[in-house]
TIMARPA-698253 format. One record per residue: residue number from 0; x, y, z of N, C-alpha, C, CB in turn; chain. Coordinates in steps of 0.001 Angstrom, whole numbers. Glycine has a CB too. Example, Ala and Ser with C-alpha at 12.3 -4.5 7.8 and 13.67 -1.06 7.14 Angstrom:
% residues 2
PT   seq       nc1       nc2       nc3      cac1      cac2      cac3       cc1       cc2       cc3      cbc1      cbc2      cbc3   mol
PT     0     13190     -5690      7800     12300     -4500      7800     13200     -3300      7800     11308     -4473      9046     A
PT     1     12850     -2250      7080     13670     -1060      7140     12900        30      7870     14084      -598      5725     A
***
This chain:
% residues 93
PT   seq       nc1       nc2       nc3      cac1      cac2      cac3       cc1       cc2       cc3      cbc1      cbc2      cbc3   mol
PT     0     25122     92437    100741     26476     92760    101155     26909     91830    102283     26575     94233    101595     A
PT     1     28171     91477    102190     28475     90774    103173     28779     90991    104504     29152     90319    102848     A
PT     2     28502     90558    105397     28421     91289    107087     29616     91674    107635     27873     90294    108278     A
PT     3     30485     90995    106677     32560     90709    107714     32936     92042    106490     34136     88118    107291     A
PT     4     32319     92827    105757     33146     93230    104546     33726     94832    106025     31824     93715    102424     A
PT     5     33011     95359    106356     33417     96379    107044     34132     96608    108515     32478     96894    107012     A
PT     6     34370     94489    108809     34993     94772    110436     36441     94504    110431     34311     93704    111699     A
PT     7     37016     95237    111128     38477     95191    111453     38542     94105    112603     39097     96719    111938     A
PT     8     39854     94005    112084     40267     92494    113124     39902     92828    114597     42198     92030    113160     A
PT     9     39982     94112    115098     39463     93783    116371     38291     93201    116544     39404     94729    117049     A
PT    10     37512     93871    115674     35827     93779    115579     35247     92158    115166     35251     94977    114188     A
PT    11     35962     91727    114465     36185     90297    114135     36376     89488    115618     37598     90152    113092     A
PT    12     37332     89560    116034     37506     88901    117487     36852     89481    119027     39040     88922    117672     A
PT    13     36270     90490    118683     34635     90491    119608     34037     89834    119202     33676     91556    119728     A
PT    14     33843     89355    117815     32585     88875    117826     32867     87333    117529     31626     89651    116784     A
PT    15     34333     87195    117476     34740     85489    117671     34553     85002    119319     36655     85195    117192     A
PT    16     34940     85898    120358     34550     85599    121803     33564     85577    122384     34945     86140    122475     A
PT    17     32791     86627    121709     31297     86466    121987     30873     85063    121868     30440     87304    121026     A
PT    18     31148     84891    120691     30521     83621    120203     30927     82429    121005     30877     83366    118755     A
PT    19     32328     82506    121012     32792     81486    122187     31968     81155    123209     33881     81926    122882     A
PT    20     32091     82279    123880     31224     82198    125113     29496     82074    124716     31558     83662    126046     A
PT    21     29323     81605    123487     27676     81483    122940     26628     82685    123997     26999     79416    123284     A
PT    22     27468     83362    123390     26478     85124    124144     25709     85406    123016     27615     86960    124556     A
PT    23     24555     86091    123014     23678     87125    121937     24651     88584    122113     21633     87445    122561     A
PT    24     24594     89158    121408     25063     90711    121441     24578     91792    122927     24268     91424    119922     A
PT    25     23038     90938    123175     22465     91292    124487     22891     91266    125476     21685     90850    124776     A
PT    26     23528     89953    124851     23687     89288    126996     25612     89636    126888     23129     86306    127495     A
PT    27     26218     89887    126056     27638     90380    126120     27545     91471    126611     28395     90481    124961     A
PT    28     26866     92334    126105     26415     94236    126436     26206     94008    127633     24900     95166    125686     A
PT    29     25171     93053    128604     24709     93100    129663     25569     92811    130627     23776     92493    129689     A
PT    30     26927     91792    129836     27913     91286    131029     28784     92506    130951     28827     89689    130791     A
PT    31     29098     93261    130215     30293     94371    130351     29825     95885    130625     31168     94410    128924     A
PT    32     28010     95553    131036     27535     96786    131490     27554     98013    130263     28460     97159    132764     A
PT    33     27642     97795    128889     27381     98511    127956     26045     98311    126966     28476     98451    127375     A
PT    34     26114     98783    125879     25108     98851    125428     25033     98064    124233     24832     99996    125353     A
PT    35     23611     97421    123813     24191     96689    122681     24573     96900    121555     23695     96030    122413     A
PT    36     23873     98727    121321     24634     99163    119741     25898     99605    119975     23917    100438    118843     A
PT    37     26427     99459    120941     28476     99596    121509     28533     98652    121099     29329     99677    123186     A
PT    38     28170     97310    121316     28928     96071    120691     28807     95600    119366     28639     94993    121347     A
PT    39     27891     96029    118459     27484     96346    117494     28895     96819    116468     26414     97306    117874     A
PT    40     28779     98367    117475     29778     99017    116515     31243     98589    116454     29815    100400    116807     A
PT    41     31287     98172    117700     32791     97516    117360     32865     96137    116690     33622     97317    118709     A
PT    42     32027     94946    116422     31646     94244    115894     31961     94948    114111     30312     93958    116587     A
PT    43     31277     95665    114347     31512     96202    112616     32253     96981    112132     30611     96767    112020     A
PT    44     33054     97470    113223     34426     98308    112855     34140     99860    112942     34985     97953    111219     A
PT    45     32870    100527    113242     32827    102115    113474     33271    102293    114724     31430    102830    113345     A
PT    46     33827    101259    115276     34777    102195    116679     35309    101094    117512     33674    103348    117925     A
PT    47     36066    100489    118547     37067     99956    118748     36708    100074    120297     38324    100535    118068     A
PT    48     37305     98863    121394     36645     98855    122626     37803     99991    123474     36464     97081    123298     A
PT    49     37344    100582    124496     37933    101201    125236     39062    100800    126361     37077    101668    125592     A
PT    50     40173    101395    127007     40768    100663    127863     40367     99892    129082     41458    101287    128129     A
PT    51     39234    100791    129434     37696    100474    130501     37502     99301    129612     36034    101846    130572     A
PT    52     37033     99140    128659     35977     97781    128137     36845     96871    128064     35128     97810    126631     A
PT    53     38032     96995    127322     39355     95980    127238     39449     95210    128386     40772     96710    127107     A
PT    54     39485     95513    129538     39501     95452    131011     38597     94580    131252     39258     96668    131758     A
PT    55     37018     94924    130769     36121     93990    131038     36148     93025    130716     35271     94146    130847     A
PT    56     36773     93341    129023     36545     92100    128365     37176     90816    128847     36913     92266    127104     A
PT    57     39018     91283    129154     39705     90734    129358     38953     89556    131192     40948     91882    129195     A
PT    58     38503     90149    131568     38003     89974    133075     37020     88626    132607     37019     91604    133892     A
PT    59     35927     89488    131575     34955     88043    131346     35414     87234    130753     33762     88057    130692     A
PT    60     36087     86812    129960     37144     85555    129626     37989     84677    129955     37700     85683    129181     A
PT    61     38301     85464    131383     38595     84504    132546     38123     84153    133501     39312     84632    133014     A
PT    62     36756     84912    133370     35920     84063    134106     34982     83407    133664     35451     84553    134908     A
PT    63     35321     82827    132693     35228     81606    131387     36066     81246    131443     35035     81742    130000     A
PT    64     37359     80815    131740     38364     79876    131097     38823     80505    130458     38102     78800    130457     A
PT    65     38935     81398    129804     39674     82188    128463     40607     83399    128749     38511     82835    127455     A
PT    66     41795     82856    127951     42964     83865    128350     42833     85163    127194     44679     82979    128240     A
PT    67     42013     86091    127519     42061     86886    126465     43263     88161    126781     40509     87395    126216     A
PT    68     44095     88743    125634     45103     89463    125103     44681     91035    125282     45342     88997    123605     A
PT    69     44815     91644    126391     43919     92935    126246     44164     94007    125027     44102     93745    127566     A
PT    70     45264     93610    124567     45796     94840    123778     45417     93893    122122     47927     95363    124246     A
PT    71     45518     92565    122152     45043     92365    120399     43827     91744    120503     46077     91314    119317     A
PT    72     42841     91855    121974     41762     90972    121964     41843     89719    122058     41163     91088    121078     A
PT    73     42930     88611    121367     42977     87227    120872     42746     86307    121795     44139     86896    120304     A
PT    74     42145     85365    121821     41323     84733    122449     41931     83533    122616     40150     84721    121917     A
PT    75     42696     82914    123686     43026     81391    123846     42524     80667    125154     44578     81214    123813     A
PT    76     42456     79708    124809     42051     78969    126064     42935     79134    127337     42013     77512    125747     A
PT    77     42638     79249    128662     43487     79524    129614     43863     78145    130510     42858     80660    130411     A
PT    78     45319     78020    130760     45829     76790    130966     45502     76503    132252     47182     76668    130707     A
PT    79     45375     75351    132344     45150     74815    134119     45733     75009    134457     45014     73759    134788     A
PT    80     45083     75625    135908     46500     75976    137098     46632     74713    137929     46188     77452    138393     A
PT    81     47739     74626    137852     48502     73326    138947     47667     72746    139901     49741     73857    139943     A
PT    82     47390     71526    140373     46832     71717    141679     47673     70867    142552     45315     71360    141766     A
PT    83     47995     71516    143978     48792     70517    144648     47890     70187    146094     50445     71152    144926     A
PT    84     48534     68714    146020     47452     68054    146845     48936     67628    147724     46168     66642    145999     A
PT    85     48302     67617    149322     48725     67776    150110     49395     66123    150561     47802     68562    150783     A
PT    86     50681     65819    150989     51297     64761    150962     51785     64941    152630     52409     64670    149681     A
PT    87     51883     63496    152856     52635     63624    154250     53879     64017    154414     52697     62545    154873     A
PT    88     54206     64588    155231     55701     65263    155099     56393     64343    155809     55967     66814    155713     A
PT    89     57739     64754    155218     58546     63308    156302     59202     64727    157497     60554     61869    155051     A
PT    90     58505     65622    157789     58989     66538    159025     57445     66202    159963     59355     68617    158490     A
PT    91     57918     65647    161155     56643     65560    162048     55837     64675    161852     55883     66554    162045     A
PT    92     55573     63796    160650     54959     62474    160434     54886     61215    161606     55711     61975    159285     A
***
């Protein structure tokens, strides 16, 4: 049987970010302080992440670089923030 036949799109894009972030199911569980048959199940569609986990998730993806969507999961890269570098002013120069 095929492994994707029973996951819903959320469950699909846990386990597309996971991967992103080249996590085991272990070390994802371990970063969001859950368990690994929780990530499991939402991975395979018997249950769906919580507003608590959403939260996490959303948290560890930016602290990766990744702009994740708390409410559809979706996963994009997060844009550089500006950087401004400091110029002489023509006040007080």
């Amino acid at each position: 049987m095929d492994e994707t036949t029973n996951q819903t799109p959320q469950g699909c894009l846990v386990r597309t970010l996971r991967q992103r972030l080249a996590m085991t199911q272990e070390e994802f569980a371990h970063c969001l302080g859950i368990t690994v048959s929780t990530v499991n199940r939402w991975e395979n569609g018997h249950s769906s992440p919580s507003k608590l986990a959403r939260a996490s998730i959303v948290a560890l993806g930016e602290k990766n670089k990744l702009r994740v969507d708390a409410f559809t999961l979706t996963v994009t890269e997060a844009e550089p923030q500006p950087q401004y570098v400091a110029t002489n002013s023509a006040y007080g120069a």
